[in-house]
C-alpha positions in Angstrom: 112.7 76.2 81.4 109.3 75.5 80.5 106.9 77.3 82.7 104.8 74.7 82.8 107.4 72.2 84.3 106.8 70.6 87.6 110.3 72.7 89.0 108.7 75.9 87.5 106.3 76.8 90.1 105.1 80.2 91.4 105.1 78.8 94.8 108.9 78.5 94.1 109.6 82.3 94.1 107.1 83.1 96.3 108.7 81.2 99.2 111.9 82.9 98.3 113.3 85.1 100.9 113.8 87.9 97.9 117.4 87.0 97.4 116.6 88.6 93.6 115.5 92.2 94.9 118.7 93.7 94.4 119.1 92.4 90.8 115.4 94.0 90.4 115.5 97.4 88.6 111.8 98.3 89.5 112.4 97.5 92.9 115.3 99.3 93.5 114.6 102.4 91.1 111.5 102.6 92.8 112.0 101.5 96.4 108.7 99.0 96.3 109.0 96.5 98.1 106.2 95.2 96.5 108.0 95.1 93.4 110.1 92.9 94.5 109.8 89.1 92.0 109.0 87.4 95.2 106.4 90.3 96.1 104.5 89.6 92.7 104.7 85.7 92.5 103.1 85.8 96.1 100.7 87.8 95.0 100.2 85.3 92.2 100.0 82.4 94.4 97.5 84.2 96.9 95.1 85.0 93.7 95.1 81.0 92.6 94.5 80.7 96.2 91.4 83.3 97.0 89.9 84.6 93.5 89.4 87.6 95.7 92.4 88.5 95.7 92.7 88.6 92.2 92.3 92.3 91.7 95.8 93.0 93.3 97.4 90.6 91.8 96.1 91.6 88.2 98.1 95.1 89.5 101.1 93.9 91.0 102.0 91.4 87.7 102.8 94.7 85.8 105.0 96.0 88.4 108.2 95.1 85.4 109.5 95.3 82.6 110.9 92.0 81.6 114.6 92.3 81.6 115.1 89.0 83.0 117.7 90.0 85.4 115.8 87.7 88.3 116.2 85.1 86.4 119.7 85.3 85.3 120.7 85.9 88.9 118.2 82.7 90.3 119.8 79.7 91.8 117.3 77.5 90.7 116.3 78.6 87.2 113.2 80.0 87.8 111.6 81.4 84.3 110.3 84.8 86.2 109.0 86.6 82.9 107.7 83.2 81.3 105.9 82.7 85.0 104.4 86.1 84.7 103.1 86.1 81.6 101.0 82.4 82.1 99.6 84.7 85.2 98.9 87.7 82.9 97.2 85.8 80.8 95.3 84.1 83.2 93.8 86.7 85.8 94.3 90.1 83.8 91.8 90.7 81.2 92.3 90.9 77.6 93.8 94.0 76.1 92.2 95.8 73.0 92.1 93.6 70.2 95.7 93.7 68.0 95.3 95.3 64.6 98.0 94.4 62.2 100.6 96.9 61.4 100.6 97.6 57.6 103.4 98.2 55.4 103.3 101.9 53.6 105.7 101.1 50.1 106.7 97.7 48.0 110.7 98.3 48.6 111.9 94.8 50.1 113.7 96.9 53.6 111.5 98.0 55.7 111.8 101.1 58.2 110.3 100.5 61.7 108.8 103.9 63.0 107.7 103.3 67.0 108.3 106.6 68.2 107.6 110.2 67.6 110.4 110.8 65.5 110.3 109.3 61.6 114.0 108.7 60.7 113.1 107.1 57.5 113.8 109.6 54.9 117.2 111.0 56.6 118.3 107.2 56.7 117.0 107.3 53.1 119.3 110.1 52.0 122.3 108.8 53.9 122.4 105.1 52.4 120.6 106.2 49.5 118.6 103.4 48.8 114.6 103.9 49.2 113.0 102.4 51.7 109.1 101.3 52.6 107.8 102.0 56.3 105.8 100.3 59.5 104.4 102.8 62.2 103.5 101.1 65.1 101.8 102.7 68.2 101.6 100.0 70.3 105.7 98.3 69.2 104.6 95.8 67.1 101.7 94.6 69.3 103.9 94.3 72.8 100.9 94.2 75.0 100.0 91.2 73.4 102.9 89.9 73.3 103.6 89.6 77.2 100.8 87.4 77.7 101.3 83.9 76.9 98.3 82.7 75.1 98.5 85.4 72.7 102.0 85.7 72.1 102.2 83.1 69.1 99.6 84.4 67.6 100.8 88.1 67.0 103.7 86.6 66.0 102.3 84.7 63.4 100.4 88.0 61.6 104.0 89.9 62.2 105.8 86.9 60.0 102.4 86.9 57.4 102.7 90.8 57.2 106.5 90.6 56.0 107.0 87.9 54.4 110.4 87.6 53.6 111.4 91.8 53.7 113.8 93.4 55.9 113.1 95.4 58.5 115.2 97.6 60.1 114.3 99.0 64.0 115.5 101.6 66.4 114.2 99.3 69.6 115.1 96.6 70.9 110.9 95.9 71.9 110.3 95.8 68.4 113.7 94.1 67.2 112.8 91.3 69.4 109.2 90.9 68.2 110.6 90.7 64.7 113.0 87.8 65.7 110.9 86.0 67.4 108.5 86.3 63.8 111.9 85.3 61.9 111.9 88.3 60.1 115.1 89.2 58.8 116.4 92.4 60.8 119.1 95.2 61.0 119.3 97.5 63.6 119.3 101.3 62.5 122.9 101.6 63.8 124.2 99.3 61.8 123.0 100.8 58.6 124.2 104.3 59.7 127.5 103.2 60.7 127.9 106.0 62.9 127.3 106.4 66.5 128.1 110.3 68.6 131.5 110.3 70.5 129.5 109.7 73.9 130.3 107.5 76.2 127.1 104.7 75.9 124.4 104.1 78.7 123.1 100.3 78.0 119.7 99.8 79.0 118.8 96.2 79.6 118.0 95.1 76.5 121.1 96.5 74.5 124.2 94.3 73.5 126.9 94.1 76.4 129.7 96.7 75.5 131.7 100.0 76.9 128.8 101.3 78.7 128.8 104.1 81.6 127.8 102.0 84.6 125.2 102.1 87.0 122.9 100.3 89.6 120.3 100.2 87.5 120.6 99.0 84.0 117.0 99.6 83.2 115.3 102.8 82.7 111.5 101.6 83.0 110.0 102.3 79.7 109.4 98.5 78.5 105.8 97.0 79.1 104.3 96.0 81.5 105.3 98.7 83.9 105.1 101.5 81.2 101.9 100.7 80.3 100.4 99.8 83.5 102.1 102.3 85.9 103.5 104.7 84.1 104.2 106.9 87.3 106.7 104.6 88.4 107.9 104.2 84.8 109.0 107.7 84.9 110.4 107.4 88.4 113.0 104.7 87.3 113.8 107.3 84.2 114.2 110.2 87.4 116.8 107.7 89.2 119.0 107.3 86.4 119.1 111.0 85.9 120.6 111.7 89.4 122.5 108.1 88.9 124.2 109.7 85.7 124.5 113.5 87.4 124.8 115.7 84.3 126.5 113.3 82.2 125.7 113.0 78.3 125.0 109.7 77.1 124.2 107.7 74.1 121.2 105.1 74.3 121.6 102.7 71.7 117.5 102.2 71.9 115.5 105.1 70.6 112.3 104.1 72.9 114.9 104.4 76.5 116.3 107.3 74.6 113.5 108.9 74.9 111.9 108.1 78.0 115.3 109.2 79.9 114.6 112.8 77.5 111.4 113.0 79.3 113.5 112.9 82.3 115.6 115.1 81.8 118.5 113.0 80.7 121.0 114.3 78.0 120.6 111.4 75.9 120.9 110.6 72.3 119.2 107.8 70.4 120.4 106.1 67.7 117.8 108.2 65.6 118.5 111.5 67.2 120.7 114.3 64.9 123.5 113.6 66.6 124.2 117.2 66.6 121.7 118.0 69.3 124.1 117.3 72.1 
């Protein structure tokens, strides 16, 4: 549904009585109730309301990560993240201005490095075909991305700055901003062909599959929430831990394989030697 649709209103989910807070990861991995989606569309609607009350609501809009489970669970097809990020755009101020990415090599696949670890050359040596690379700081220009007037226009540059290669990513943040560009994509699994005997923690942005199941499906380190609150971020990363109670898993998303790490987690990403474990 079009945000912009008469039945897409923030009003909508702001008059909600938060039947959506249990489907919430940020709420429930971080006990806010303020976090809840009816919480930060009110907060929405109280900003268009008062402009003095803008100030909160510029804070509580990044109080997500947008997974899309309120959505999915709504009764009335609300768009939550589409909502959201009209209202980012319109009361949050702009970010830093997006610089391009830029392609190191003139191989037609293309390695996507978003994280600390560059898994290029050891994916280099196992396929052995050579392969160009894109480090991104900022995954591909996400904090762009979730705001809606600006969204079209990174992806633009992204499909201008490939033009017609191959990229293959360890994240699904920058996997999707690649799609949505229509660059042609493979996942770093995929090429491997290999994933650690582990049983597979799914975070909420991975394919559905055999997964080790809990509550929470999302670990917190997508933007906004990672970005603007990173305290929290690392709380939802802290729940999992005790959710998961020792357990070794495998994260098929190097950027939540890392952030649960940082937790404490015994994780392995699709980049990690899968030895380490």
């Amino acid at each position: 549904m079009n945000p912009n649709t008469p039945q897409a209103t923030v009003d909508t989910c702001a008059l909600c009585p938060r039947l959506c807070r249990h489907v919430c990861p940020v709420a429930v991995g971080t006990g806010l109730e303020s976090a809840t989606p009816t919480a930060i569309l009110t907060s929405i609607m109280m900003a268009k309301r008062n402009p003095s009350a803008q100030n909160h609501a510029a804070e509580t809009i990044d109080l997500c990560t947008r997974c899309g489970h309120c959505q999915d669970f709504c009764g009335v097809d609300q768009p939550v993240v589409a909502l959201l990020d009209a209202a980012r755009s319109q009361i949050q101020p702009p970010p830093h201005r997006f610089v391009p990415p830029t392609i190191h090599g003139h191989t037609p696949t293309v390695a996507i490095i978003c994280g600390a670890q560059d898994w290029s050359v050891a994916l280099a040596e196992k396929t052995g075909q050579k392969l160009s690379t894109l480090r991104t700081n900022d995954h591909l220009g996400e904090a762009h991305r979730i705001r809606a007037h600006e969204a079209e226009a990174v992806t633009h540059v992204l499909a201008t700055v490939f033009q017609g290669r191959t990229a293959i990513s360890s994240c699904a943040t920058c996997r999707q901003a690649l799609i949505d560009a229509d660059v042609s994509i493979e996942t770093i699994e995929s090429v491997r062909q290999d994933v650690p005997s582990l049983p597979t923690w799914r975070t909420c942005h991975c394919p559905a599959g055999p997964s080790v199941k809990t509550l929470l499906r999302c670990c917190g380190a997508r933007a906004p929430l990672a970005l603007s609150h990173p305290a929290l971020s690392a709380t939802m990363a802290e729940e999992i831990r005790l959710r998961l109670d020792g357990q070794a898993v495998y994260v098929p998303d190097t950027r939540c394989a890392a952030h649960l790490q940082s937790a404490g987690v015994q994780a392995l990403g699709p980049a990690d030697p899968f030895s380490t474990i």
